[in-house]
Each structure stands twice: as structure tokens, then as C-alpha cells.
N, CA, C and O atoms as a printed pandas DataFrame, in Angstrom:
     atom_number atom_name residue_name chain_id  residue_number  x_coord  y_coord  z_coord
0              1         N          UNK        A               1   29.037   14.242    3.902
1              2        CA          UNK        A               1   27.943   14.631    4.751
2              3         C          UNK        A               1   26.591   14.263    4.115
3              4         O          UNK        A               1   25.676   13.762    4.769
4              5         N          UNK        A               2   26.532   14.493    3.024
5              6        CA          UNK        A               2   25.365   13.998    2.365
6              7         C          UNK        A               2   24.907   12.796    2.555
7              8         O          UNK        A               2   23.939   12.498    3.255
8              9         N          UNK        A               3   25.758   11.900    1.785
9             10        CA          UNK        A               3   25.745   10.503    1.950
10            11         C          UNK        A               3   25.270   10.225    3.656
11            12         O          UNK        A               3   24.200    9.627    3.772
12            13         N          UNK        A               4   25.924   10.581    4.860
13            14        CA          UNK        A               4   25.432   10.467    6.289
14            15         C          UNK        A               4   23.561   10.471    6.323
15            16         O          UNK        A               4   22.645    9.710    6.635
16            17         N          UNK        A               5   23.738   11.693    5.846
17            18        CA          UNK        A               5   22.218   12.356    5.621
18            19         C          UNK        A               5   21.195   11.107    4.778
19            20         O          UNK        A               5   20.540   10.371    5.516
20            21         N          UNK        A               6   21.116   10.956    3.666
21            22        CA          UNK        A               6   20.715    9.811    2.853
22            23         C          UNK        A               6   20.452    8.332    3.910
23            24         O          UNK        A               6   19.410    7.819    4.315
24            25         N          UNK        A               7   21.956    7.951    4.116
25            26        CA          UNK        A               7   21.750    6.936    5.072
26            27         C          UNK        A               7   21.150    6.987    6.082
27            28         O          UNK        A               7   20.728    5.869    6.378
28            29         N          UNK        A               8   20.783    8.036    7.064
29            30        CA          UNK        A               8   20.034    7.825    8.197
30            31         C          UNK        A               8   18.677    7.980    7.822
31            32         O          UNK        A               8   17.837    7.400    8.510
32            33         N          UNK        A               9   18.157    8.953    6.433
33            34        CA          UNK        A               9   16.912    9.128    6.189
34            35         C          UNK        A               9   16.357    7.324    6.204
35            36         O          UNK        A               9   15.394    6.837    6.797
36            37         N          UNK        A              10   17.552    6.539    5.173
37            38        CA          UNK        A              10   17.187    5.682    4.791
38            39         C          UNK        A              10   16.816    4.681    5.838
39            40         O          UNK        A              10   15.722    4.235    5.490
40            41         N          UNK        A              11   17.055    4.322    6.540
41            42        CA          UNK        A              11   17.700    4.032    7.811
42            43         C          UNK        A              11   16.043    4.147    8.896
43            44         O          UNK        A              11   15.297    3.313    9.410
44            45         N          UNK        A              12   16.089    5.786    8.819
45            46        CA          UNK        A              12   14.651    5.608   10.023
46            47         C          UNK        A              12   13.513    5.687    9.216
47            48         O          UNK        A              12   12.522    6.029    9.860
48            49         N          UNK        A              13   13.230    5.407    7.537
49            50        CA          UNK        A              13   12.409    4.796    6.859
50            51         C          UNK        A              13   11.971    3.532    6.862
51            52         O          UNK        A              13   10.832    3.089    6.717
52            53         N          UNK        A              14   13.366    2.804    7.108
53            54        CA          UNK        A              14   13.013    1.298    7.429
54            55         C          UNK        A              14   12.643    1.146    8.561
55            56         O          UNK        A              14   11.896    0.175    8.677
56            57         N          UNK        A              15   12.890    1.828    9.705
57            58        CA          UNK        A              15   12.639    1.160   10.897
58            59         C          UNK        A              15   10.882    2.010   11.254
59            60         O          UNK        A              15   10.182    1.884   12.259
60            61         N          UNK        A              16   10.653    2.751   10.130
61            62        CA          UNK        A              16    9.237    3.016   10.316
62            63         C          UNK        A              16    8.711    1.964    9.816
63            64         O          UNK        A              16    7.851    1.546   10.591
64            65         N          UNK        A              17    8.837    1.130    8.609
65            66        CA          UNK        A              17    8.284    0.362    7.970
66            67         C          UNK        A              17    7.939   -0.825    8.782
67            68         O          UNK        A              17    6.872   -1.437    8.716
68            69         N          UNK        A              18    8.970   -1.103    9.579
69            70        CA          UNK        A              18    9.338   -2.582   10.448
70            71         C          UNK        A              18    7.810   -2.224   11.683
71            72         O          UNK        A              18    6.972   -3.059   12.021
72            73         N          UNK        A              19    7.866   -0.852   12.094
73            74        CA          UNK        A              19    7.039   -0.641   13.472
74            75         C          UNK        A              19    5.943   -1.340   12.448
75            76         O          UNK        A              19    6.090   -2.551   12.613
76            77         N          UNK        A              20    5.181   -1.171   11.723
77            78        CA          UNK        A              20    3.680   -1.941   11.430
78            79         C          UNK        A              20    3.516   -2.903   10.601
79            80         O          UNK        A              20    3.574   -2.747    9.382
80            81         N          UNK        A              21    3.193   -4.492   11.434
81            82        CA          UNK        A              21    3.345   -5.578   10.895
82            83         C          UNK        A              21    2.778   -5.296    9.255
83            84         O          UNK        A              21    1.928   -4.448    8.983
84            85         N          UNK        A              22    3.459   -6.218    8.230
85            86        CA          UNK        A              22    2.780   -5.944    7.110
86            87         C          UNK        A              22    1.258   -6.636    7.081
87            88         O          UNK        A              22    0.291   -6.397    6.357
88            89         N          UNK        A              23    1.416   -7.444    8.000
89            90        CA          UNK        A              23   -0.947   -7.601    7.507
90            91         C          UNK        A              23   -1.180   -6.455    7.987
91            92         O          UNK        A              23   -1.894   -5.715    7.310
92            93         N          UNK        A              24   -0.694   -5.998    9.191
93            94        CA          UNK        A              24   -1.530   -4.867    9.670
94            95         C          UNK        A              24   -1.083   -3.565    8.608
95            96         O          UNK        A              24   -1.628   -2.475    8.786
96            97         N          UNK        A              25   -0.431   -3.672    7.898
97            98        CA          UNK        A              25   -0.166   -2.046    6.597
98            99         C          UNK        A              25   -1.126   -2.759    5.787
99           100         O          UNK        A              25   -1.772   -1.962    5.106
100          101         N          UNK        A              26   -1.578   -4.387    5.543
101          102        CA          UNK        A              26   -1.716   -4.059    4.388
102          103         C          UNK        A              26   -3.583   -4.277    4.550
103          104         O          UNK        A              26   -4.318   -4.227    3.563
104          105         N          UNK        A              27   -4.081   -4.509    5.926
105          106        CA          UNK        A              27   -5.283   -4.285    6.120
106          107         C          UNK        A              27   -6.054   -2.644    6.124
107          108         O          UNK        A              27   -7.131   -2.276    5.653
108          109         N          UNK        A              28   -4.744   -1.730    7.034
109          110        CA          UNK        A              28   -5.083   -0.184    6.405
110          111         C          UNK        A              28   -5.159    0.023    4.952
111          112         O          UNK        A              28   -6.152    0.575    4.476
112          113         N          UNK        A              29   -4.170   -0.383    4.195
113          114        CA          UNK        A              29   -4.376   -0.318    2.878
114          115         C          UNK        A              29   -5.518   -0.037    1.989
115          116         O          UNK        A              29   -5.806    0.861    1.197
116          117         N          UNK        A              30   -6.357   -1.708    2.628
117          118        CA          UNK        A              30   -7.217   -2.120    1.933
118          119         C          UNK        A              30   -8.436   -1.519    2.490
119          120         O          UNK        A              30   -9.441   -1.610    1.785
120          121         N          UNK        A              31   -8.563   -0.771    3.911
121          122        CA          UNK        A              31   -9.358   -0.080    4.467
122          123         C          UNK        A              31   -9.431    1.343    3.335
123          124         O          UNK        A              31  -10.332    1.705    2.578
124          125         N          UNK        A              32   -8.239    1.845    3.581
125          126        CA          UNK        A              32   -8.476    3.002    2.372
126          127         C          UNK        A              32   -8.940    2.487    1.475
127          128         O          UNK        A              32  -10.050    3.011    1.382
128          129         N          UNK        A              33   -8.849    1.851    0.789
129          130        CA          UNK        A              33   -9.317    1.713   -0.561
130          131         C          UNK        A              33  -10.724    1.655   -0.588
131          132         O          UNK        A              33  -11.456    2.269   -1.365
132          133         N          UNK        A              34  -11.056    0.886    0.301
133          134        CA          UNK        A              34  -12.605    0.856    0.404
134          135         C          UNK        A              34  -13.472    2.188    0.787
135          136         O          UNK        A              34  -14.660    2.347    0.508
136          137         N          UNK        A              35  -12.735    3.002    1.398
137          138        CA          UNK        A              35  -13.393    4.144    1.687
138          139         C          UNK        A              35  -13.144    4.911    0.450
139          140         O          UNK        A              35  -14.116    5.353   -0.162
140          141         N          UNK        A              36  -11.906    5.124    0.001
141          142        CA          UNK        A              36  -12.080    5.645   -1.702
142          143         C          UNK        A              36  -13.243    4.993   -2.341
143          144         O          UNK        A              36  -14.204    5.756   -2.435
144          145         N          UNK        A              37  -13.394    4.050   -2.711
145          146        CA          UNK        A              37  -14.157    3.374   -3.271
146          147         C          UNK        A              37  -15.660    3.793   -2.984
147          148         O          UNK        A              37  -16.384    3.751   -3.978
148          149         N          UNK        A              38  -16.044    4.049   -2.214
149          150        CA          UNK        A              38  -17.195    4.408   -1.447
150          151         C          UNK        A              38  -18.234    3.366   -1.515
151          152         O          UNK        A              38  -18.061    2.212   -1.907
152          153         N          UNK        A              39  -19.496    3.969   -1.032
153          154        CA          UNK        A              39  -20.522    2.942   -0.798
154          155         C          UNK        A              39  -20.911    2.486   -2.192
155          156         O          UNK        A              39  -21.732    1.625   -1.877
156          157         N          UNK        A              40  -20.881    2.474   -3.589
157          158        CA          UNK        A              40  -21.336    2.072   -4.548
158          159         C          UNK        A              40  -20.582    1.221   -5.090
159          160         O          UNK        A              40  -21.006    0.453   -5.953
160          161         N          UNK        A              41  -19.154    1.221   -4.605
161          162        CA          UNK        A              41  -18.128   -0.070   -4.742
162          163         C          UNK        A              41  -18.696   -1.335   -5.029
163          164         O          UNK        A              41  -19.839   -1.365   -4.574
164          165         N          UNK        A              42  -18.337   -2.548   -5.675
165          166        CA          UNK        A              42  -18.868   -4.092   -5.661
166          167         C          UNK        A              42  -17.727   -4.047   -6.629
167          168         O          UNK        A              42  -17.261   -3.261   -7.454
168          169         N          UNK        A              43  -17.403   -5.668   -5.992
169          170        CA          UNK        A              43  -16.347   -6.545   -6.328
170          171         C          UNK        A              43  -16.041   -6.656   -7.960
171          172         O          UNK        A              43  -17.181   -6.916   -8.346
172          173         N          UNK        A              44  -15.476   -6.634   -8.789
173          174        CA          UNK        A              44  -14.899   -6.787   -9.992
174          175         C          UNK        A              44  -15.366   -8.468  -10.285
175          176         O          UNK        A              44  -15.120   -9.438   -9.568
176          177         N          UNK        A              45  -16.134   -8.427  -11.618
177          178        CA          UNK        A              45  -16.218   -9.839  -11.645
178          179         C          UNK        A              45  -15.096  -10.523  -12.536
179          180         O          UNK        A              45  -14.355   -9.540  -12.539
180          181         N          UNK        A              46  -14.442  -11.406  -13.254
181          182        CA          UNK        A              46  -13.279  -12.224  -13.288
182          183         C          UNK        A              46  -13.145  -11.714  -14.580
183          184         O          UNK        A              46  -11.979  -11.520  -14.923
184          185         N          UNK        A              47  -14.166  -11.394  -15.535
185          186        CA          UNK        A              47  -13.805  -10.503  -16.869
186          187         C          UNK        A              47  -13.088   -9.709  -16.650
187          188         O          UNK        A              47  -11.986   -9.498  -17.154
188          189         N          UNK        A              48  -13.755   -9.052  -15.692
189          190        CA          UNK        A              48  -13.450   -7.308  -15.437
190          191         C          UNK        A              48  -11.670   -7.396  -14.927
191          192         O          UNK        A              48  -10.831   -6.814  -15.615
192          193         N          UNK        A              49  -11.426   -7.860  -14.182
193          194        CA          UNK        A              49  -10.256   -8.079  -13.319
194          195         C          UNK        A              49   -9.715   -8.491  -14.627
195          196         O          UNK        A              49   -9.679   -7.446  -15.277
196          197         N          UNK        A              50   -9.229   -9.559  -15.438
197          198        CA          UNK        A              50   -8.630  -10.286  -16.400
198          199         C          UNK        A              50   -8.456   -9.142  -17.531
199          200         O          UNK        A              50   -7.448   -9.256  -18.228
200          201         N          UNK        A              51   -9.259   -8.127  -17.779
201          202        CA          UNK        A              51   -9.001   -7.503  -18.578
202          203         C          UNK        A              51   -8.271   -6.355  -17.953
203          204         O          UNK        A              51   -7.925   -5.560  -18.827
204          205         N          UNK        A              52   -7.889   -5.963  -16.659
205          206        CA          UNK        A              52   -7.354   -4.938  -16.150
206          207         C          UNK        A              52   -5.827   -5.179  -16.451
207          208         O          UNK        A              52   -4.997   -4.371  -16.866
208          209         N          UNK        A              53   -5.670   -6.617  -16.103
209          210        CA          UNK        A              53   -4.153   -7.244  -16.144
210          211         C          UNK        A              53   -3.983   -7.343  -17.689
211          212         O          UNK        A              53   -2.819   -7.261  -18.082
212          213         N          UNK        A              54   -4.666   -7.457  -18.351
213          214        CA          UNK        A              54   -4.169   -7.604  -19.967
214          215         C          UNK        A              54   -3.854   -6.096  -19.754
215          216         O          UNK        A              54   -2.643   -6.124  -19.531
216          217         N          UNK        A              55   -4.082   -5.338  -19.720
217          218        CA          UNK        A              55   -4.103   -4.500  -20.322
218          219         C          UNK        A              55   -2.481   -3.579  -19.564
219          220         O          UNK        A              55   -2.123   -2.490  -20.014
């Protein structure tokens, strides 16, 4: 019974995922982020970014 349970969770997880094209998840995404970010946000310049990934 469990296993049933698991599988259908799993199951109408994916078919939530499928309802919103991924540009369109990944334009909300990036909408949040920008609103986290707030109005004092500006772009990372190529140091800044390069040292995020080293690290």
C-alpha cells in the first residue's frame, strides 16, 4: 500500500511539472528572484560571478 501511495504522489508530481512549459517555470523563477533581489539589485560583473563558481 505504501509503495501505491509513493507512486501516485510521484506520478501527479510529474504531471504537475509537465502542466508549465519549462521557459514558462523558468521565467517565474527568474521573476522571483528579481523581486527577492529588490530594487538595489545590478547584474554581477564577470569577477564577481567567476568567483562564486570557484568557490
Amino acid at each position: 500500500m505504501t509503495e501505491a501511495i509513493i507512486t501516485a504522489l510521484e506520478n501527479e508530481l510529474k504531471r504537475e511539472r509537465e502542466a508549465i512549459s519549462l521557459p514558462d517555470r523558468l521565467a517565474r523563477l527568474a521573476e522571483k528572484a528579481r523581486r527577492l533581489a529588490g530594487p538595489e539589485c545590478r547584474d554581477g560583473r564577470k569577477d564577481e560571478i567567476d568567483e562564486i563558481w570557484i568557490q
